[in-house]
C-alpha positions in Angstrom: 276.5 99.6 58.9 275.4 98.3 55.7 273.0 100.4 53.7 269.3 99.5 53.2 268.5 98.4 50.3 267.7 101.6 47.7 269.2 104.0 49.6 271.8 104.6 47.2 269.0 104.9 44.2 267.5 107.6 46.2 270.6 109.7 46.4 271.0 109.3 42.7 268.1 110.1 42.1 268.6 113.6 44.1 271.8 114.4 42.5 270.5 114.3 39.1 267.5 116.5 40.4 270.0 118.8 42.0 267.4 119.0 44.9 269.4 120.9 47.5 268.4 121.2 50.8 266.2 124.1 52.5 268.7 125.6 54.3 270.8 126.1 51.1 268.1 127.0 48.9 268.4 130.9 47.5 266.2 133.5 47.9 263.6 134.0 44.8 262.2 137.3 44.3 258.5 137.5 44.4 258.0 137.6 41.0 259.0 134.0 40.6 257.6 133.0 43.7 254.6 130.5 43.2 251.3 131.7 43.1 248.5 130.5 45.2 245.6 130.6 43.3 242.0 129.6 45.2 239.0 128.3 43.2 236.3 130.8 43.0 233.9 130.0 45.2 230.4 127.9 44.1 227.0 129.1 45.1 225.5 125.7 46.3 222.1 127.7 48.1 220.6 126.5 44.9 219.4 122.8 44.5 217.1 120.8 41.6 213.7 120.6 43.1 210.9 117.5 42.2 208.3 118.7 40.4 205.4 118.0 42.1 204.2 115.2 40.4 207.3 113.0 42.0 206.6 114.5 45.5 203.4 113.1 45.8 204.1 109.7 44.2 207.2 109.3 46.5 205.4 110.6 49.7 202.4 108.1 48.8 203.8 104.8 47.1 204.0 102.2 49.3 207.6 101.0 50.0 208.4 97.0 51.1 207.6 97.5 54.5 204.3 96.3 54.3 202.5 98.8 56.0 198.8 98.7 56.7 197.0 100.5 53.5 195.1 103.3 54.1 190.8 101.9 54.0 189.7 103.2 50.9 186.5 105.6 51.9 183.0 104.3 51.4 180.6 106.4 49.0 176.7 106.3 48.5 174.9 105.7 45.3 171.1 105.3 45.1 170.9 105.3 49.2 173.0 102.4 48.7 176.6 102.0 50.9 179.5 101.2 48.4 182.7 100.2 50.2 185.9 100.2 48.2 184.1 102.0 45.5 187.4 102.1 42.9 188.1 98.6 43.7 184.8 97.5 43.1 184.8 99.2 39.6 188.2 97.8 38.8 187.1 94.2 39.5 183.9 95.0 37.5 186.4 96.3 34.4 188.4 92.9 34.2 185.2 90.9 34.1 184.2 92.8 31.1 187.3 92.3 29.7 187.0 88.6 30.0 183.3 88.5 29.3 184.2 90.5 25.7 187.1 87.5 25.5 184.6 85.1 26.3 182.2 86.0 23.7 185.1 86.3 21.0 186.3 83.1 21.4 182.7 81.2 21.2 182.4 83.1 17.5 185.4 81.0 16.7 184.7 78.2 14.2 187.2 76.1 15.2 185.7 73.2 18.0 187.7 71.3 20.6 188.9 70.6 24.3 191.2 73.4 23.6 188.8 76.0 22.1 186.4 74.4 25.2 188.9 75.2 28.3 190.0 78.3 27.2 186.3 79.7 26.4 185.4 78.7 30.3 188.3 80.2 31.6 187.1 83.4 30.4 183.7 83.1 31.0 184.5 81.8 34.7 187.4 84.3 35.6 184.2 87.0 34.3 182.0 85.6 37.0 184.4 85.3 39.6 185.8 89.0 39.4 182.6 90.1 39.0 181.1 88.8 41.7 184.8 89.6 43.7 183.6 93.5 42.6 180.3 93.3 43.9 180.0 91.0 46.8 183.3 91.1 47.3 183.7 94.6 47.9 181.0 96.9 46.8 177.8 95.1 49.3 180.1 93.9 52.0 178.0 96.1 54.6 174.9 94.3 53.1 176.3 90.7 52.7 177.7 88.2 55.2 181.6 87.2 54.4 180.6 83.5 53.6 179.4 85.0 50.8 182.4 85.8 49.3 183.6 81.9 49.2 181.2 81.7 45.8 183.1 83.7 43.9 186.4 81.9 45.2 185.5 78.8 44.4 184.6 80.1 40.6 188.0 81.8 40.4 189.9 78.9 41.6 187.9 76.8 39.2 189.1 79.5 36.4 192.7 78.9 37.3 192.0 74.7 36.9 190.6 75.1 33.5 193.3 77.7 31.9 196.3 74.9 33.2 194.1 72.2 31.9 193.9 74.3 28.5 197.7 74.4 28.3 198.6 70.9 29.7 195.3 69.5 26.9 197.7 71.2 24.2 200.9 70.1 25.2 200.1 66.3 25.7 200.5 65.9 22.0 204.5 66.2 22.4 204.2 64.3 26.1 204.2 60.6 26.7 200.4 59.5 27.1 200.9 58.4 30.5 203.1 62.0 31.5 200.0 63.3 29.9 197.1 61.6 32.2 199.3 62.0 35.4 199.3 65.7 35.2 195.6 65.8 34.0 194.6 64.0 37.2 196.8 66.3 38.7 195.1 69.3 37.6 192.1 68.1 39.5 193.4 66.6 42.8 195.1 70.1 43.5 191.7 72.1 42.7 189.7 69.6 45.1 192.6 70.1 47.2 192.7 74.0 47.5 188.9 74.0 47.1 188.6 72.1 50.6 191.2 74.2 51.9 189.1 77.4 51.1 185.6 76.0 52.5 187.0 74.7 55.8 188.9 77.8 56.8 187.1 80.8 54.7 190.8 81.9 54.5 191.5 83.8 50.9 195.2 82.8 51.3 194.2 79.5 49.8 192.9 80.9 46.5 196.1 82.8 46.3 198.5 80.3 47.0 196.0 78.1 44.0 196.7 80.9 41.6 200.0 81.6 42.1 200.7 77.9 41.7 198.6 77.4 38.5 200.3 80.4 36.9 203.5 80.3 38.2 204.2 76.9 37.8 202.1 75.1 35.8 201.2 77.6 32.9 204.3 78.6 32.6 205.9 75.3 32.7 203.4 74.4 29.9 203.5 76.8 27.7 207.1 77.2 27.9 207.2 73.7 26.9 205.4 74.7 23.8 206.9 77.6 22.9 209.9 75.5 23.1 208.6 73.2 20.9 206.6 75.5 17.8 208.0 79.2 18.6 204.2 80.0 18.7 203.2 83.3 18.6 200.0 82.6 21.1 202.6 80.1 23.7 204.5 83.8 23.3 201.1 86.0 24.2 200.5 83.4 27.2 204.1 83.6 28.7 203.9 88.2 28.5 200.1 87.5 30.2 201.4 85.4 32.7 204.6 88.0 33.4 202.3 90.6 33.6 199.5 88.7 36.4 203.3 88.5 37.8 203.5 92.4 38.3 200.0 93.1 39.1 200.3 90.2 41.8 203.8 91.9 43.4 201.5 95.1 43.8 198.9 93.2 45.7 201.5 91.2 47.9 203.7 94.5 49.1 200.8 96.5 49.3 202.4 99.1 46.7 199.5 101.9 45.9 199.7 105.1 44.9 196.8 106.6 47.2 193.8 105.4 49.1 191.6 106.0 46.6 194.1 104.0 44.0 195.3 101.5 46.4 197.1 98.1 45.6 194.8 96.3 45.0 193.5 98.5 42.3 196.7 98.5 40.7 196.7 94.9 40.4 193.5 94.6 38.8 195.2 96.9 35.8 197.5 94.8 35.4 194.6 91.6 35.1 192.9 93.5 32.5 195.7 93.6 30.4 196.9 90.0 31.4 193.6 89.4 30.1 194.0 90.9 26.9 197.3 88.9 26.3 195.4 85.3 27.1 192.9 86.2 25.0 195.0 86.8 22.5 197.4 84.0 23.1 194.4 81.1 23.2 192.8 82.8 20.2 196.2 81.9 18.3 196.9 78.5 20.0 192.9 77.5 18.9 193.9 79.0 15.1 197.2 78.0 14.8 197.0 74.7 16.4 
């Protein structure tokens, strides 16, 4: 019988060991015996607790499940019956903000279709949020629902006049007829979404409108110019835009922290200080440009 291979490798291999067998093994006294020795044994009753703080955000944040939100609780002011009272206030906080922006940028000295769109956006996006706080929310058990479609069609109008802003300012490194294309653009798609909104009163419309106008063509835009000049304001835009981004993700997976401070609250911090950045951003695109 032949061997397999290794074999004699292993037997080498116990000879130089001098590993003898068990049988032949001697005796050793206890002394030189080996010792078993046993880890002490760990006390694992304790554990890290949460402090409260993390309980109650993780037993209240909304995951990705998209679970109904809680209705946030009515209150009365002035015998008056305020629904979504926070969200109301919130809405009324970003038109301020935009109203303040508003009012900055008409101070300006500098004139044209720039300085123009921009201004409008703010003072429209004021309008629409305000009226989105008020009618919107605060007096809906006073006012019928076809009376929120006012303050969409303002906010939709907002959106049209911030990518017209950005496409007005970027047409001077476009091909004049690349330039007119997307200008007509710009208003097919708001007569478009406008229709949209009025024939079906459904407030997906102005969403999908927004999220296209910032998502695609403000951004594409103003990454063009930032491309193009390293702008500090182009900059500003692109950060406002990432934050609506954020705010929005909070709206769309329903992510709040408590019925009282609900998603949709959430989001409308992040549109104050999305605000904050385009106002900043157009004010150094109007200087600097």
């Amino acid at each position: 019988m032949i061997a397999p291979q290794g074999c004699g490798a292993i037997q080498r291999f116990h000879a130089d060991k001098k590993i003898l067998p068990t049988s032949l093994a001697p005796d050793l006294p206890a002394s030189h015996a080996p010792r078993m020795t046993t880890r002490p044994s760990v006390d694992r009753s304790y554990s890290l607790q949460p402090s409260p703080v993390v309980l109650y955000l993780a037993e209240n944040l909304r995951n990705f499940r998209n679970d109904v939100p809680e209705p946030q609780p009515s209150i009365e002011l002035l015998n008056l019956e305020l629904q979504e009272p926070v969200t109301a206030l919130t809405d009324v906080f970003v038109a301020i903000v935009n109203f303040v922006a508003y009012a900055k940028l008409r101070a300006l000295p500098q004139r044209g279709r720039v300085h123009t769109l921009f201004t409008y956006y703010f003072l429209t996006m004021g309008v629409a949020t305000f009226l989105g706080g008020v009618v919107g929310h605060a007096l809906m058990a006073y006012i019928p629902f076809y009376m929120k479609v006012p303050g969409w069609i303002v906010s939709m109008l907002s959106v049209a006049l911030l990518e017209r802003a950005v496409i007005i300012y970027a047409r001077k490194w476009m091909k004049p007829q690349i330039g007119n294309f997307f200008s007509k653009l710009n208003i097919a798609e708001l007569l478009i979404f406008m229709a949209l909104s009025l024939v079906t009163l459904n407030f997906q419309y102005v969403l999908i409108h927004a999220a296209y106008g910032m998502a695609i063509v403000v951004t594409g835009f103003t990454g063009f110019v930032y491309l193009k000049e390293k702008s500090t304001g182009s900059k500003q835009i692109l950060y406002a835009v990432l934050v609506s981004a954020i705010g929005a993700a909070f709206f769309v997976f329903q992510i709040g922290i408590d019925k009282w401070f609900n998603h949709v609250d959430i989001s409308h911090v992040f549109m104050m200080f999305a605000s904050v950045l385009y106002y900043k951003g157009a004010r150094n695109l109007i200087v600097d440009g």
